[in-house]
C-alpha positions in Angstrom: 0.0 0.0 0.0 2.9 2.2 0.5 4.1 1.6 -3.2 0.3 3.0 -4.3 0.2 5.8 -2.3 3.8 7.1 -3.8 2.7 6.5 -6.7 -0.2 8.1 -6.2 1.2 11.0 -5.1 3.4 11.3 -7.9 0.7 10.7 -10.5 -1.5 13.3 -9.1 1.4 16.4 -8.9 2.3 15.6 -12.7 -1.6 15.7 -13.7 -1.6 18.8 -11.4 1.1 20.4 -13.4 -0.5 19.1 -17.1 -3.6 21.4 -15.3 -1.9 24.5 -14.2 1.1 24.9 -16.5 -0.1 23.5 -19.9 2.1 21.1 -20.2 2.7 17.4 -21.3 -1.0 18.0 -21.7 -1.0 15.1 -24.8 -0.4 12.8 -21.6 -3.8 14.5 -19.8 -5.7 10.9 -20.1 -3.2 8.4 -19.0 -2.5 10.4 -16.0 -5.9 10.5 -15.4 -6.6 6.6 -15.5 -3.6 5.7 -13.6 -4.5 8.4 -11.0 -8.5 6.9 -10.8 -7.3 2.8 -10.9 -4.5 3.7 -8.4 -7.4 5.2 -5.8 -9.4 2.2 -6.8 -7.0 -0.6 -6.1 -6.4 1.2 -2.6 -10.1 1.5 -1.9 -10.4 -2.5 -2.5 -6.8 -3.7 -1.6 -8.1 -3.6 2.7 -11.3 -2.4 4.2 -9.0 -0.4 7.2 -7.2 1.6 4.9 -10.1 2.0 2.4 -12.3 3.6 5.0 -10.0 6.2 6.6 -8.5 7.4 2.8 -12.3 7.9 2.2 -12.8 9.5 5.0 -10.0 11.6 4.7 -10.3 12.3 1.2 -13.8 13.2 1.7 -13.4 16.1 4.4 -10.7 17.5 2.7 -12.6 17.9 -0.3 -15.5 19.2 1.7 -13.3 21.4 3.8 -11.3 23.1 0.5 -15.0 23.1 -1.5 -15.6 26.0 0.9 -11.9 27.5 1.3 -10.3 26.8 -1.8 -12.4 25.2 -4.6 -9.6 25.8 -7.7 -7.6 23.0 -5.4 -10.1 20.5 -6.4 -11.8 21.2 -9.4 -9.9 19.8 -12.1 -11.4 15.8 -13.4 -9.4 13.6 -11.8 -10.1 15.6 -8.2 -14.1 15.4 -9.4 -13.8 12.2 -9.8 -12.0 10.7 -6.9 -13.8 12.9 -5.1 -17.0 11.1 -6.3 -15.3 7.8 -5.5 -14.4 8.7 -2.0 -18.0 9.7 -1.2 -19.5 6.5 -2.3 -17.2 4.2 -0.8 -17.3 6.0 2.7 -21.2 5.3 1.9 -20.3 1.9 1.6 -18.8 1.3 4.9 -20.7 3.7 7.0 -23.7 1.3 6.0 -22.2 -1.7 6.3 -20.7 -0.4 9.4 -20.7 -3.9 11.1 -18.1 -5.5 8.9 -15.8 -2.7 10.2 -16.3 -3.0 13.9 -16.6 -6.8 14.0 -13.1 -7.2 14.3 -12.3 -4.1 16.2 -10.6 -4.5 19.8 -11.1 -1.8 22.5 -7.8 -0.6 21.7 -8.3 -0.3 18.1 -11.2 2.1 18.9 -9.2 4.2 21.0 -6.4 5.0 18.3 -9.3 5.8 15.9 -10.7 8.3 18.3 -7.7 9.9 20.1 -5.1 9.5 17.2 -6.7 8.9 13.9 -9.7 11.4 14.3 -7.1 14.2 15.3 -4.2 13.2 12.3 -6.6 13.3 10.0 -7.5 17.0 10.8 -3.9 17.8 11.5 -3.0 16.6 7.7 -6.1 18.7 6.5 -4.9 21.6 8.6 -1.5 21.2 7.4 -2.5 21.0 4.3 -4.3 24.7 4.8 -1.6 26.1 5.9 1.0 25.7 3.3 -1.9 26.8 0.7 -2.7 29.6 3.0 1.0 30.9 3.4 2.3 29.6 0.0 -0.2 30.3 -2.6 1.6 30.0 -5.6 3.1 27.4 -7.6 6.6 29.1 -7.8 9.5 30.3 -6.3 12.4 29.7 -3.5 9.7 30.0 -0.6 7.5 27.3 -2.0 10.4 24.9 -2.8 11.2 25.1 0.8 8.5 24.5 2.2 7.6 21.0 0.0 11.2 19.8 1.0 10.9 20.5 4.4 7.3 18.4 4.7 9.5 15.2 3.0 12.0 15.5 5.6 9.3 16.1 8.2 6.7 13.0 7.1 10.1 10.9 6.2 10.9 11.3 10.2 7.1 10.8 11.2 7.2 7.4 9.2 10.4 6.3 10.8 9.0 7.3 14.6 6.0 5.4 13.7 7.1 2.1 12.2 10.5 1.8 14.1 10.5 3.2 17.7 8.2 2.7 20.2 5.9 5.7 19.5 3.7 4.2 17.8 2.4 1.7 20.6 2.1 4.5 22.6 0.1 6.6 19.7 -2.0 4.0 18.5 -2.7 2.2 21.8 -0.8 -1.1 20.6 -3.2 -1.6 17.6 -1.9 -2.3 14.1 -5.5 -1.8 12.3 -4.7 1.8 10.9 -1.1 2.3 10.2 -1.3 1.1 7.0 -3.5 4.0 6.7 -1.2 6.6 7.8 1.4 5.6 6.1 -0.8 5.8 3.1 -1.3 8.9 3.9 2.8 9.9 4.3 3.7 8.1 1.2 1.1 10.1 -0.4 1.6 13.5 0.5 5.4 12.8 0.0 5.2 11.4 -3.3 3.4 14.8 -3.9 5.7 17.1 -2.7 8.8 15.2 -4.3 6.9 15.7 -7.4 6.7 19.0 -6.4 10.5 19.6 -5.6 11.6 17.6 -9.0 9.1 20.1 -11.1 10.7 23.3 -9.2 14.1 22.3 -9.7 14.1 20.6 -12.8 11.5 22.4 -14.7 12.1 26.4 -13.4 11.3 27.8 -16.1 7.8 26.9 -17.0 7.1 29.0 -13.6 9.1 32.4 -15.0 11.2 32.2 -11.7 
């Protein structure tokens, strides 16, 4: 799962950039498909990590509908978007299959740790749109490097010392989740980095 979500994230920072900068743009409908089947095959691949990226996905989308609508208005957003709302559906009404297996521990990481990382993502998220705006420039290259480093350290804490016992109340249902959600966000911003580096001067910088 941490193979899709790089991937992922990579797929959906090029299409980003065949959006906004006008270019590859003959590659517009690949990008598209691989970004849609990749979100599928993550949505079907385990029920866990299925319903908290649609959860997730889903109140982001909500959240930037009302502050930022341009972040998620091009297809492929439209799309997974629709996608994420159906299959949280799915699992909020057959709710049972998710709790059947759930320990009392497992329900305390999803209140007191997932609950809160989702919105501190979302938040983070904000932030770096809110202080960053623009596509462009020293500033914004910065700022993506710095949240590699940053989620490249929370992966390590979380899979190698004993944080994440102590985060996650000794459950193992939803790492696989976060991580998705690391491998993600830095497959994204590597994407990022690469384009600002690499490709300088479609920005006019």
């Amino acid at each position: 799962m941490n193979t899709i979500g790089f991937l992922l994230g990579i797929s959906m920072k090029v299409l980003d950039e065949i959006y906004d900068a006008k270019i590859l743009v003959e590659y517009t409908a690949i990008l598209e498909f691989i970004v849609i089947s990749l979100l599928i095959y993550g949505y079907v691949k385990e029920k866990y990590t299925s319903f908290i990226i649609s959860l997730s996905i889903s109140l982001f989308c909500v959240f930037f509908t009302f502050y930022s609508p341009v972040v998620i208005e091009n297809f492929a957003w439209k799309i997974g978007t629709l996608i994420s709302y159906m299959v949280l559906i799915y699992h909020l009404y057959n709710y049972r299959n998710l709790v059947k297996d759930l320990t009392e521990d497992d329900v305390e990481a999803f209140k007191y740790s997932i609950i809160p990382l989702i919105f501190i993502f979302i938040l983070t998220l904000t932030m770096e749109d809110y202080l960053f705006p623009e596509e462009r420039g020293t500033l914004k290259l910065a700022s993506r490097s710095f949240v590699v480093l940053l989620f490249a350290a929370v992966y390590y804490m979380l899979n190698f010392t004993g944080i994440k016992n102590i985060l996650f109340y000794n459950s193992d249902k939803f790492i696989s989740s976060v991580n998705f959600m690391l491998f993600f966000s830095s497959g994204y911003c590597i994407t990022s980095v690469l384009f600002l580096t690499l490709f300088s001067d479609i920005y006019d910088t």
